[in-house]
C-alpha positions in Angstrom: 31.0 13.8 -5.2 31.0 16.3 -7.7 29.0 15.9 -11.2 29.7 16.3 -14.7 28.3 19.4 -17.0 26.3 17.3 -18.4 25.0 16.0 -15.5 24.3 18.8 -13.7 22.1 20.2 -16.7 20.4 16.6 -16.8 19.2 17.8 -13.3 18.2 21.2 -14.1 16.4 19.9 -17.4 14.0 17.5 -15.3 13.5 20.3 -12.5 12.7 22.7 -15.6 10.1 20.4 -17.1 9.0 19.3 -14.1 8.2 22.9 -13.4 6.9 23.9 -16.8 4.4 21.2 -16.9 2.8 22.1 -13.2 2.1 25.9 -14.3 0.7 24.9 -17.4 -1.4 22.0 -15.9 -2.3 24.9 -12.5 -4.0 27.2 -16.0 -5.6 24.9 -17.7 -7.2 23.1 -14.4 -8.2 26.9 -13.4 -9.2 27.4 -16.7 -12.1 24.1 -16.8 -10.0 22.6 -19.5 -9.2 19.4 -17.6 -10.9 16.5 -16.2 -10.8 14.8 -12.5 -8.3 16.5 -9.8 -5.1 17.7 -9.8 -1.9 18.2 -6.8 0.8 20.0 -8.2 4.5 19.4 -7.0 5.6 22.7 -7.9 8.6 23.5 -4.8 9.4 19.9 -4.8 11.0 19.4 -7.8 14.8 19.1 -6.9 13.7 15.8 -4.8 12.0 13.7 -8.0 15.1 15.0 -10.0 17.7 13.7 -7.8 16.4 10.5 -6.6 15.3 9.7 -10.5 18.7 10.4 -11.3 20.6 7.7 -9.4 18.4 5.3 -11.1 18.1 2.8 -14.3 15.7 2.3 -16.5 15.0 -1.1 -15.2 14.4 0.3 -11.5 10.9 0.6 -10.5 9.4 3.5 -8.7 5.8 3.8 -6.6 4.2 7.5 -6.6 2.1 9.3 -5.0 -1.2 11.4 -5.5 0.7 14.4 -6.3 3.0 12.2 -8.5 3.7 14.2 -11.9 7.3 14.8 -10.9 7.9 11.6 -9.7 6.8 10.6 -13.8 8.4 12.9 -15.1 11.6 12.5 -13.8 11.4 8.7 -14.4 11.3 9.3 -18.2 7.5 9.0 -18.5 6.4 10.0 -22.2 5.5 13.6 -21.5 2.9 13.7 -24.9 1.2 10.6 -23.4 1.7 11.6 -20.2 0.1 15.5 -21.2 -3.1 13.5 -23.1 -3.6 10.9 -19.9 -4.3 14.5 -17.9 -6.7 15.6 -20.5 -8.4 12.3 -20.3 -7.5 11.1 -24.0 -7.2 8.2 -25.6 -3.2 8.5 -26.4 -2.8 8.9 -22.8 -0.5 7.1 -20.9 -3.3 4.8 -19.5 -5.8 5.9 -22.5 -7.4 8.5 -20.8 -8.7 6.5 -17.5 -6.0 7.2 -14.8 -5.9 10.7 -15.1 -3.5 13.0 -12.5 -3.9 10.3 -9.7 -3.5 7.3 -11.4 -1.0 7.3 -13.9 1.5 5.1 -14.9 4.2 4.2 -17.4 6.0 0.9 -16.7 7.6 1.2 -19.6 10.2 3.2 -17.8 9.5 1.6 -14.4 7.2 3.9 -13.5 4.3 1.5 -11.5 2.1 4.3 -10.8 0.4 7.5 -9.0 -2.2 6.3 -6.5 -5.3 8.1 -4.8 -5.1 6.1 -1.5 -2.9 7.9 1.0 0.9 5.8 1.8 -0.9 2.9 -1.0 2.7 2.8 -2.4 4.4 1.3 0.3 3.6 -2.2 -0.4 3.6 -2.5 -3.9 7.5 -1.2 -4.0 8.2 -3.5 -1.0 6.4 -6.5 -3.2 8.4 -5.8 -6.5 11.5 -5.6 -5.1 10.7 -9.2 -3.4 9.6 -10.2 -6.5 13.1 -9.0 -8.1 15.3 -10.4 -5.8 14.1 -13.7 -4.9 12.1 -14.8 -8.2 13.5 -12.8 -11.0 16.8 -12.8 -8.9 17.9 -9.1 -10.6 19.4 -6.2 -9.3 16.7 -4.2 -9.9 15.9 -1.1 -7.2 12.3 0.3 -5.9 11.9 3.5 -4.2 8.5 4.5 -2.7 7.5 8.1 -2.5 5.6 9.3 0.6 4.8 12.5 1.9 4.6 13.2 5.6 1.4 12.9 6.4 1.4 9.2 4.7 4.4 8.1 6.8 1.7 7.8 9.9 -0.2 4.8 8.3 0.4 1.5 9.0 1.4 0.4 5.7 4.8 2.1 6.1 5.6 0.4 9.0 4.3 -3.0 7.3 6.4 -2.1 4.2 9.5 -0.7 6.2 9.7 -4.4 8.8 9.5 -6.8 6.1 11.8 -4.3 3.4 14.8 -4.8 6.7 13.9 -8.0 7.9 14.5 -9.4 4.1 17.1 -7.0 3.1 14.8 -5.8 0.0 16.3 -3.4 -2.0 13.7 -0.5 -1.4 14.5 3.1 -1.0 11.8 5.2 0.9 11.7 8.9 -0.1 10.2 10.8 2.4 9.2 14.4 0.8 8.7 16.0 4.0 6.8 19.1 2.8 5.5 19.9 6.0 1.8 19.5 5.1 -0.3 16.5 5.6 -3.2 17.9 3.5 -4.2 20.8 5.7 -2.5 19.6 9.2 0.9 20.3 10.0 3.3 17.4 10.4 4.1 18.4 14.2 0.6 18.2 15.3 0.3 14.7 14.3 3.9 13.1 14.3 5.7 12.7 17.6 9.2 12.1 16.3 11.3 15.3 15.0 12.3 13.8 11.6 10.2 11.6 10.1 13.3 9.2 9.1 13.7 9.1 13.0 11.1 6.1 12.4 13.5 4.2 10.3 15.4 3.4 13.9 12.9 0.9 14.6 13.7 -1.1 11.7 17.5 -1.0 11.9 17.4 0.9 8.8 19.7 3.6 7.4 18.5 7.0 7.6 19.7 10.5 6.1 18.2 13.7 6.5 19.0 15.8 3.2 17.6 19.6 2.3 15.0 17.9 -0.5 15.2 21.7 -2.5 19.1 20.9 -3.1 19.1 18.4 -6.4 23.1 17.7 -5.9 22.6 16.8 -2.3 19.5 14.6 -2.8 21.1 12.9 -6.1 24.2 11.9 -3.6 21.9 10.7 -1.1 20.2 8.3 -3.7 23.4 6.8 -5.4 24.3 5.5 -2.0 21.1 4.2 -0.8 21.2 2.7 -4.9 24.5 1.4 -4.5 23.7 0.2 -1.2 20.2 -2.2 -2.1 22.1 -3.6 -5.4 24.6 -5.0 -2.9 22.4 -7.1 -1.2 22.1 -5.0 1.8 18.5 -3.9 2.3 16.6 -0.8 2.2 17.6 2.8 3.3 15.6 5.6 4.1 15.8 9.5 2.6 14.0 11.8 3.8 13.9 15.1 1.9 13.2 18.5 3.7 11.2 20.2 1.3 8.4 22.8 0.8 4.6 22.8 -0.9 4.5 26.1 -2.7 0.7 25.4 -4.1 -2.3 24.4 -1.7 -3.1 20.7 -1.3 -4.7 20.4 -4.7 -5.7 23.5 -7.3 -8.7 25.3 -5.5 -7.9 24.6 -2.4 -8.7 28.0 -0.5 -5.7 27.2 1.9 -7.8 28.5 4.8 -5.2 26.9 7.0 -2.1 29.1 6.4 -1.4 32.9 5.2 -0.3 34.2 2.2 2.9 36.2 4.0 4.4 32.3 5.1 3.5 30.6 2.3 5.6 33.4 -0.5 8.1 33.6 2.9 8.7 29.9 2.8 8.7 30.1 -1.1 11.4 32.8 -1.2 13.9 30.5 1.1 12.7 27.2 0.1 13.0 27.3 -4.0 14.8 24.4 -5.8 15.7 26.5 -8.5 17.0 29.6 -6.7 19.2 27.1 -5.0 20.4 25.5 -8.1 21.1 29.2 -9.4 23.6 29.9 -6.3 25.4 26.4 -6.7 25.7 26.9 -10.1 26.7 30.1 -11.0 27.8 31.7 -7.6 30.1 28.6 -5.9 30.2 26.3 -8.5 30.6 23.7 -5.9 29.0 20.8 -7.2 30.4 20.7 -10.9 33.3 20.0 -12.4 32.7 22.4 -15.0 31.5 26.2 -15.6 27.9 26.4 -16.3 26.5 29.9 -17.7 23.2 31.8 -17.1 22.9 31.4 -20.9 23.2 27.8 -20.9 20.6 27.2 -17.9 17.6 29.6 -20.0 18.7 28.0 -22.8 17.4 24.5 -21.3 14.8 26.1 -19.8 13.5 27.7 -23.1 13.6 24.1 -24.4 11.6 22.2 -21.5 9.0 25.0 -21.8 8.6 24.3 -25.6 8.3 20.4 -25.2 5.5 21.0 -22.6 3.7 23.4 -24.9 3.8 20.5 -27.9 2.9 18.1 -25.0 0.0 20.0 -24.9 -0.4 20.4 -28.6 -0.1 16.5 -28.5 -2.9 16.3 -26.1 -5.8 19.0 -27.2 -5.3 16.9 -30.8 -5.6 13.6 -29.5 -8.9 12.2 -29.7 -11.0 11.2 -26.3 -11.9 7.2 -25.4 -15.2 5.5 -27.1 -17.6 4.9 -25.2 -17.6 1.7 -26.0 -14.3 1.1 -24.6 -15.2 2.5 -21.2 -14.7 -1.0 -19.7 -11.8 -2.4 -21.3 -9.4 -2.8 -19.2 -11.1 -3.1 -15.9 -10.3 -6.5 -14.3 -12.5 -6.0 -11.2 
């Protein structure tokens, strides 16, 4: 399945945001410009894009704590989005979510969330929720790193999703880093999909830095949950460029494998030799001109999302409990 021109630069312009936003957000956190904690998803971008892609505005998607890309590439306001970071009160949950919380269910965006594989179920629930009382066609797709794949919500999530033919998509970004553990020394399975077995659930492996082969992957598991026929599972072989969050002394693994990894593993080097070396994947000829064009662009919408932000006023005090239900 090859893409339109237009498509293909859809991609790139997400991954270009995507990765425009991160670096900005990495200075100003290193800078003591922003509030709370930060993970950035910079080397993971291609996955958000592609998956994001093969969905509607009505679907529904359940992040992570390192969940700006997953936001972004849903079609969360990136001005709001910007002033939630920077803990004002135009933010996308007026300044109280912050990185690891944030939402936007405008666009079906349900939210980031600090507690490790605490997506599962709530994309599980709204796709039950979707199909048997709103009776829609409406999709959810729960991201989960690797390390989160070893809690027992997944398996909770992933029994009920196949026993009731849900229509939930689990996106396994397999950056090979639980935190500061690699996968292998905790997971007994080679691929992390090979847990989908046990649920007779669909499982494909795709390389999670390649946007065209991940966006394939995701229109079929999409086509395949509006049918009626349940969930699927995608799980994306991917790399995590920066530490686990910004600071992190990365004590755990060098500097030589981490810019060796980088130099193989990049979304956009990838998208580069696709593009303009084998044009394999379009149905039209994209130039160099036309990609820095759009990257030029995304950089300059992040800098006025920023702009945006450092303008926007911070929450009362007096409002500090509004919106607290518990």
């Amino acid at each position: 399945m090859r893409v339109t021109k237009q498509q293909a630069l859809q991609l790139y312009e997400k991954m270009c945001t995507i990765r425009a936003f991160e670096e900005l957000v990495k200075k100003e956190y290193l800078a003591g410009n922003l509030p709370g904690f930060v993970h950035l998803y910079i080397g993971e971008e291609a996955v958000a894009s592609g998956i994001c892609a093969a969905l509607e505005d009505e679907d529904l998607i359940e992040s992570t704590h390192r969940g700006h890309g997953h936001c972004i590439a849903k079609g969360a306001d990136l001005n709001r989005m910007m002033a939630e970071i920077y803990g004002k009160a135009t933010g996308l949950c007026r300044g109280k979510g912050g990185s690891m919380h944030i939402a936007d269910f405008s666009v079906g965006m349900l939210g980031a969330n600090g507690v490790v594989g605490g997506g599962y179920n709530l994309a599980a629930g709204a796709a039950l929720a979707n199909k048997m009382i709103l009776k829609n066609t409406k999709v959810s797709v729960v991201f989960f790193g690797d390390g989160a794949s070893n809690r027992g919500t997944f398996h909770e999530a992933a029994n009920v999703s196949s026993a009731w033919k849900l229509p939930v998509i689990f996106v396994n970004e397999n950056n090979g880093w639980a935190s500061t553990t690699p996968y292998r020394t905790t997971t007994a399975v080679e691929n992390i999909s090979d847990y989908a077995a046990a649920y007779h659930m669909p499982a494909r492996i795709v390389h999670g830095n390649n946007v065209f082969e991940v966006y394939r992957a995701a229109v079929e598991a999409v086509e395949r949950a509006r049918r009626g026929e349940g969930p699927t599972f995608i799980e994306a072989k991917t790399f995590r460029v920066e530490g686990h969050f910004v600071k992190d002394p990365e004590l755990y693994r060098t500097r030589e494998y981490i810019e060796e990894e980088r130099s193989k593993q990049d979304p956009f080097s990838e998208f580069h030799r696709i593009v303009l070396q084998e044009n394999e994947e379009v149905e039209e000829v994209i130039t160099k001109e036309e990609l820095d064009a759009v990257r030029q662009k995304c950089e300059e919408r992040v800098l006025q999302a920023q702009k945006f932000a450092l303008e926007s006023p911070g929450p009362k005090p007096e409002e500090y409990l509004e919106d607290v239900y518990a």
